[in-house]
Biotite code that builds the C-alpha atoms (Angstrom):
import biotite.structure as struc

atoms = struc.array([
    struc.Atom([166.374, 245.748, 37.363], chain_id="A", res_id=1, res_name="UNK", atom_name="CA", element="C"),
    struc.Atom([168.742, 243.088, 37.220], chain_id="A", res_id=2, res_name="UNK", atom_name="CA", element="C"),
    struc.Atom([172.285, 243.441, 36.133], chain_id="A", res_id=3, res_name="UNK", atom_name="CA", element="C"),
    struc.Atom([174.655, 240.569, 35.192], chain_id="A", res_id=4, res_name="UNK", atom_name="CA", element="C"),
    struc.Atom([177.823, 240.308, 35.991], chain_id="A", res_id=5, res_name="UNK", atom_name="CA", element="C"),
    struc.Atom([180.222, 237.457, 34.096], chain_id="A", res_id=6, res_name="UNK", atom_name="CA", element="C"),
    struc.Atom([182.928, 235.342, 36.228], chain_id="A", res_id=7, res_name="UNK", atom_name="CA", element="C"),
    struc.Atom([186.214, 236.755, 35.070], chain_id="A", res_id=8, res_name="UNK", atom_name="CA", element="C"),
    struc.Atom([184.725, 240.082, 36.133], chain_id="A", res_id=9, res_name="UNK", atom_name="CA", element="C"),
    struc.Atom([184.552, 240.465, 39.455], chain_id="A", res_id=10, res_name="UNK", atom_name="CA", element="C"),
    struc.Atom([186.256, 242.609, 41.522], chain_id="A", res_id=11, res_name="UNK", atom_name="CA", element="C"),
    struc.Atom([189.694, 241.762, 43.174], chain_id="A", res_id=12, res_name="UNK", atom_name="CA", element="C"),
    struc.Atom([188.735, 242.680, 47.037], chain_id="A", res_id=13, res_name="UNK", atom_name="CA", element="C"),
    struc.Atom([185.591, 241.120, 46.378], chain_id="A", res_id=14, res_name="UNK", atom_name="CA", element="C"),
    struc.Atom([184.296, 238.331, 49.163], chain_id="A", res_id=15, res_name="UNK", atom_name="CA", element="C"),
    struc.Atom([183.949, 235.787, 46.178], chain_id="A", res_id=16, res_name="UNK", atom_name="CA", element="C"),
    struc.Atom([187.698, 236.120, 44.942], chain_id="A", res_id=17, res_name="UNK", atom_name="CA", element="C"),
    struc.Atom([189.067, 236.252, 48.438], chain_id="A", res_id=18, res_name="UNK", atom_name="CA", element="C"),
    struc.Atom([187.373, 232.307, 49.008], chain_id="A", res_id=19, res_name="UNK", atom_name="CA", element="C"),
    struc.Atom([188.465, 229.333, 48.217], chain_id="A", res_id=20, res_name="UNK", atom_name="CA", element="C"),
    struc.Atom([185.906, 227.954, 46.995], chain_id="A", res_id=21, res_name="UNK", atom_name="CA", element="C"),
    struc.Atom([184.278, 230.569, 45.182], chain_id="A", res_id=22, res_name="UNK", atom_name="CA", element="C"),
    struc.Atom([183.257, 228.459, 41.937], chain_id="A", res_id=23, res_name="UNK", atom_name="CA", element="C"),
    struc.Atom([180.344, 226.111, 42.413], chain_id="A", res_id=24, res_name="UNK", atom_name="CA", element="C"),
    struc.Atom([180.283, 222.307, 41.742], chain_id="A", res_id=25, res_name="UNK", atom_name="CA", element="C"),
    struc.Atom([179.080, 221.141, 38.997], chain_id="A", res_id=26, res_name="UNK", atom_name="CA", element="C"),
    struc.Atom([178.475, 216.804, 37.608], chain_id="A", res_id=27, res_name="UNK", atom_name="CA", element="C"),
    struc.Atom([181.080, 217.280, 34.553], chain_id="A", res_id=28, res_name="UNK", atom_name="CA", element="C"),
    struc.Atom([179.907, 215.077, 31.004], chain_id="A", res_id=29, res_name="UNK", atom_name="CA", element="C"),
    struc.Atom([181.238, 211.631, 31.901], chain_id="A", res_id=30, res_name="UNK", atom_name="CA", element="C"),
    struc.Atom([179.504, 211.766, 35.186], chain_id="A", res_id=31, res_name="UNK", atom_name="CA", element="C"),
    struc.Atom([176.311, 212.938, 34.118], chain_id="A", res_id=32, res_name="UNK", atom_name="CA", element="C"),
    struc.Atom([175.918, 210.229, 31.398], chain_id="A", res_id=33, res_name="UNK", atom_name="CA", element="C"),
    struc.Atom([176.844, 207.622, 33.894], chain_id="A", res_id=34, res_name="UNK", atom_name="CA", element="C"),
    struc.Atom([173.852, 208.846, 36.337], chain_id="A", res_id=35, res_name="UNK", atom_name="CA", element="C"),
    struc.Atom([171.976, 209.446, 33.582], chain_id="A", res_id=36, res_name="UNK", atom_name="CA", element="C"),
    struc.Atom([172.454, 206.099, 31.846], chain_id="A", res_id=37, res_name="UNK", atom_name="CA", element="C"),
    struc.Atom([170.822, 204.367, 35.505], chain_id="A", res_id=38, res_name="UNK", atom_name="CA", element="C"),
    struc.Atom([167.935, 206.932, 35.549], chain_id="A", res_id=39, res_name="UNK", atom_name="CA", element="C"),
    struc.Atom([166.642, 206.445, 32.161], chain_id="A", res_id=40, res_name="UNK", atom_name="CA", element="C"),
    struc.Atom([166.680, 202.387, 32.289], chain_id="A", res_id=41, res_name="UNK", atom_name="CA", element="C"),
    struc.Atom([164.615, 203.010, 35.748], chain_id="A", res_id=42, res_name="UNK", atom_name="CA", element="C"),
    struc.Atom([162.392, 205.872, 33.832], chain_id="A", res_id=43, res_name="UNK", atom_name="CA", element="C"),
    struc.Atom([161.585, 203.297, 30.953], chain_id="A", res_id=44, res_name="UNK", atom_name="CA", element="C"),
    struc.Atom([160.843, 201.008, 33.807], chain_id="A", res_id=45, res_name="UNK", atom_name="CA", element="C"),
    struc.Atom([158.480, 202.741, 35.093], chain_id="A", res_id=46, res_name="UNK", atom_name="CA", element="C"),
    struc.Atom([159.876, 203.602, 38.357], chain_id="A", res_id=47, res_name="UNK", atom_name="CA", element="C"),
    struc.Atom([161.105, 206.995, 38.301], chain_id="A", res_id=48, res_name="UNK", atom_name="CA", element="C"),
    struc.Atom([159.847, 210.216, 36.488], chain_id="A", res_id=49, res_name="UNK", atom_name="CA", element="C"),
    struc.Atom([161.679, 213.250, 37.289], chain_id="A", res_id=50, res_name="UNK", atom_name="CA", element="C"),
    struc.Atom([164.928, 214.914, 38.359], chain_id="A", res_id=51, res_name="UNK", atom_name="CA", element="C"),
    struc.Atom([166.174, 217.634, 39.299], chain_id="A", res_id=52, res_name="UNK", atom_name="CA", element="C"),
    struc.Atom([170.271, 219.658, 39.836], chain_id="A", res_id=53, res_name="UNK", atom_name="CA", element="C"),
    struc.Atom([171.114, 221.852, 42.646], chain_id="A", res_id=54, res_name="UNK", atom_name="CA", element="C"),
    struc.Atom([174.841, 222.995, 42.662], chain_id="A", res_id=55, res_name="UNK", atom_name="CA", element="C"),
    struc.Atom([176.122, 224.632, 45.625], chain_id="A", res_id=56, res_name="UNK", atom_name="CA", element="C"),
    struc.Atom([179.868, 225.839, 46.588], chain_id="A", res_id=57, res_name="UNK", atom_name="CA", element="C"),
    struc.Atom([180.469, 222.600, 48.183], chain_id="A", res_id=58, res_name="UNK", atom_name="CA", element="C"),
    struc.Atom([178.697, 220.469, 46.364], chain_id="A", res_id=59, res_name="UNK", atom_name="CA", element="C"),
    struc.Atom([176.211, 219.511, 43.691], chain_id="A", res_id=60, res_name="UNK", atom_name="CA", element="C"),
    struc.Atom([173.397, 217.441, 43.941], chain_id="A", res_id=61, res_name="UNK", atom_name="CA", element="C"),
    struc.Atom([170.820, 215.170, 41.192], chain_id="A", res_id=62, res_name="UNK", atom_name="CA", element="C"),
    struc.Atom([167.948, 214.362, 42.785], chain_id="A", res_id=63, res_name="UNK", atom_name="CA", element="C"),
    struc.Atom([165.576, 211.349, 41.445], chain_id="A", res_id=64, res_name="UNK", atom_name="CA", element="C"),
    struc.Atom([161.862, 211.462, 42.109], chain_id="A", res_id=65, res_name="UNK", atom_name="CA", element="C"),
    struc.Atom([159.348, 209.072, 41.815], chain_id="A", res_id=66, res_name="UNK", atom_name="CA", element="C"),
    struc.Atom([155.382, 209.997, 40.584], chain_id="A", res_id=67, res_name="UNK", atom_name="CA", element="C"),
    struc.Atom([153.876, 212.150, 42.930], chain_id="A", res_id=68, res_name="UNK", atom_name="CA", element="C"),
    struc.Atom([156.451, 213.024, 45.126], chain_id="A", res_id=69, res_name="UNK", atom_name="CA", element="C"),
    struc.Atom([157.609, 216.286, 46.375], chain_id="A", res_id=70, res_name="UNK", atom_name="CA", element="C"),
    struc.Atom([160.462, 214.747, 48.232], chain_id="A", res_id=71, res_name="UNK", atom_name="CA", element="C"),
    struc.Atom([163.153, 213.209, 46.045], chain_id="A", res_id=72, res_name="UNK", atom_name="CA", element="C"),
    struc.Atom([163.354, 209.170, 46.273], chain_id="A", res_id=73, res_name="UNK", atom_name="CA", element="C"),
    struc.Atom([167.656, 209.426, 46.000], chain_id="A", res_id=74, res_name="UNK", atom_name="CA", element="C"),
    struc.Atom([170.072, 211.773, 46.046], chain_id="A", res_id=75, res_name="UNK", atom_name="CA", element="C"),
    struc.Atom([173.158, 211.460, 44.096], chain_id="A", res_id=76, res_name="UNK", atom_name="CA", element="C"),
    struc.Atom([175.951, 214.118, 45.961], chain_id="A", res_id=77, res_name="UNK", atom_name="CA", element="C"),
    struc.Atom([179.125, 215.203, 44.784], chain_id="A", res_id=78, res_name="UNK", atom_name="CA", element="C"),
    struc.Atom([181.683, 216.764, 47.132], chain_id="A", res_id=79, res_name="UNK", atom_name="CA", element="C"),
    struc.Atom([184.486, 219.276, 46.114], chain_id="A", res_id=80, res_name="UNK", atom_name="CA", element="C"),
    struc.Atom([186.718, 216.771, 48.097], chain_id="A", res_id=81, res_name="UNK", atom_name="CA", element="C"),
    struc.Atom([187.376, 214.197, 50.360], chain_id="A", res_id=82, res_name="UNK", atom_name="CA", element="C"),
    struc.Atom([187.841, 210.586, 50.576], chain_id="A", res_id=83, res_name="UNK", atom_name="CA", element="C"),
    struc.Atom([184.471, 209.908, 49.424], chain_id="A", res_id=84, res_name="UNK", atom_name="CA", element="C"),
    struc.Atom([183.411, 212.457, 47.176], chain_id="A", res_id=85, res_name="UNK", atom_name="CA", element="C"),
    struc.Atom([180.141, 210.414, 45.693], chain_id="A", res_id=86, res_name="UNK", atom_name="CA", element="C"),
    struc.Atom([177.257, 209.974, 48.111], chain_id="A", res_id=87, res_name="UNK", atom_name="CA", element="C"),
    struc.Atom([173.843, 208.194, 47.300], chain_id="A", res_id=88, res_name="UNK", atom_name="CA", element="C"),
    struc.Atom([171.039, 209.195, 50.028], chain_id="A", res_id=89, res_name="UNK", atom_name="CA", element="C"),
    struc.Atom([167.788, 208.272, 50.460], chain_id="A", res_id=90, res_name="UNK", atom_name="CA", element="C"),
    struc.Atom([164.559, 210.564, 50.949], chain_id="A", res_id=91, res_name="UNK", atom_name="CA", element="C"),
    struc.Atom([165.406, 210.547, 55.220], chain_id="A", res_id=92, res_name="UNK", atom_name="CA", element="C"),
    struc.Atom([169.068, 211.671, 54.789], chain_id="A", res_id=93, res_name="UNK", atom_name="CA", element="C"),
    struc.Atom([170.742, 208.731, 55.203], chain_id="A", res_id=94, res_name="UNK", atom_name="CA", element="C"),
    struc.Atom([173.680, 207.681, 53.361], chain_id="A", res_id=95, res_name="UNK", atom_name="CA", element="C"),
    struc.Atom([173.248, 204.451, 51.450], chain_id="A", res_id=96, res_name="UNK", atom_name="CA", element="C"),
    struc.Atom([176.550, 204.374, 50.110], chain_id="A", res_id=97, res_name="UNK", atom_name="CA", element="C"),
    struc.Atom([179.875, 206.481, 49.826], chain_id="A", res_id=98, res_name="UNK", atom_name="CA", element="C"),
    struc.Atom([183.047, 205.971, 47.460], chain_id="A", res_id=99, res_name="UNK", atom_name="CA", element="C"),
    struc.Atom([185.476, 207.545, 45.615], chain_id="A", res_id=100, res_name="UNK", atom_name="CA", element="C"),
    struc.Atom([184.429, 206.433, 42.584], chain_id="A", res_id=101, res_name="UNK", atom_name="CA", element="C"),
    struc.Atom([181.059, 207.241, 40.623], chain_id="A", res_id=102, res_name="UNK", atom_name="CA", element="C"),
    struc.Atom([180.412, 203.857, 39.614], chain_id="A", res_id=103, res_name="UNK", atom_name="CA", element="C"),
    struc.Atom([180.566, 202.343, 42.626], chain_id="A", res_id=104, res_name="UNK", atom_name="CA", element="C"),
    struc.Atom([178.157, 204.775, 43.628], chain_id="A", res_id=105, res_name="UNK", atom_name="CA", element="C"),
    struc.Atom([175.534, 204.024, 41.382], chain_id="A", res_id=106, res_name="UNK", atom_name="CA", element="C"),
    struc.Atom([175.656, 200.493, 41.116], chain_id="A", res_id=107, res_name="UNK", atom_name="CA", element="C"),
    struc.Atom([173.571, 200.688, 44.511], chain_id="A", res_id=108, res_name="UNK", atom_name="CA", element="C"),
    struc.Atom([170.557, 202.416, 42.397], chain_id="A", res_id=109, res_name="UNK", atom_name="CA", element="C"),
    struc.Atom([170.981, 200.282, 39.133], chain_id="A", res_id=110, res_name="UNK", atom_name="CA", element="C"),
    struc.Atom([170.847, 196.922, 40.903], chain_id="A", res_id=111, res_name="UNK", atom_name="CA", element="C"),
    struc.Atom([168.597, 194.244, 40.752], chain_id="A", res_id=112, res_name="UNK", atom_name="CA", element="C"),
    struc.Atom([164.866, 195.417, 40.943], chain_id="A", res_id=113, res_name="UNK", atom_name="CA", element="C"),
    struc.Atom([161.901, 193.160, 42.783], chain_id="A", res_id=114, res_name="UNK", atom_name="CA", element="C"),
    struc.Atom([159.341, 191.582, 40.801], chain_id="A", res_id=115, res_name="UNK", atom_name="CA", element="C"),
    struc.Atom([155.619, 192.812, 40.786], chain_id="A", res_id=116, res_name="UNK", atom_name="CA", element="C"),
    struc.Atom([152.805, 190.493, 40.630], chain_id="A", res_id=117, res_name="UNK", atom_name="CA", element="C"),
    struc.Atom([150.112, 191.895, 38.884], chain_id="A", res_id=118, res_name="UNK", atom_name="CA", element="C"),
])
């Protein structure tokens, strides 16, 4: 059986009250319609098809798939601090870009597409 416990209710000697980061993070509204806003256009495109959240205590994480992929294509990370709190990876890990600012961020996924012959 499982029980539920809510936030304000946990105990006072508890490991979770006694860290400092014992809330997860979490992409508030205005963030997740900016990252939403690029995903959609590149849905409607064609290019994209799923996503997916993970939150963690340090950090929370929208991943972008294509079709047929078990591996997400980006990454979109947000850090509980730091300089550069924003981070877009690809599918190896690396970091394509870093800022401060969400915007900047994204402009790396929302920029100009290559043309398909058909």
């Amino acid at each position: 059986m499982v029980e539920v416990h809510a936030i304000h209710q946990r105990e006072p000697g508890s490991y979770q009250s006694r860290s400092r980061f014992s809330f997860p993070v979490f992409f508030d509204r205005t963030e997740l319609n900016q990252i939403l806003s690029v995903y959609s256009r590149r849905v409607i495109a064609g290019e994209w098809c799923d996503y997916a959240f993970n939150e963690g205590r340090h950090e929370a994480t929208f991943a972008i798939y294509k079709k047929r992929s078990r591996v997400p294509v980006y990454r979109v990370v947000k850090r509980r601090s730091g300089k550069a709190r924003y981070a877009v990876l690809d599918a190896g890990g690396q970091v394509l870009r870093m800022s401060a600012e969400l915007s900047a961020v994204l402009g790396i996924l929302a920029g100009k597409r290559r043309l398909n012959l058909v």
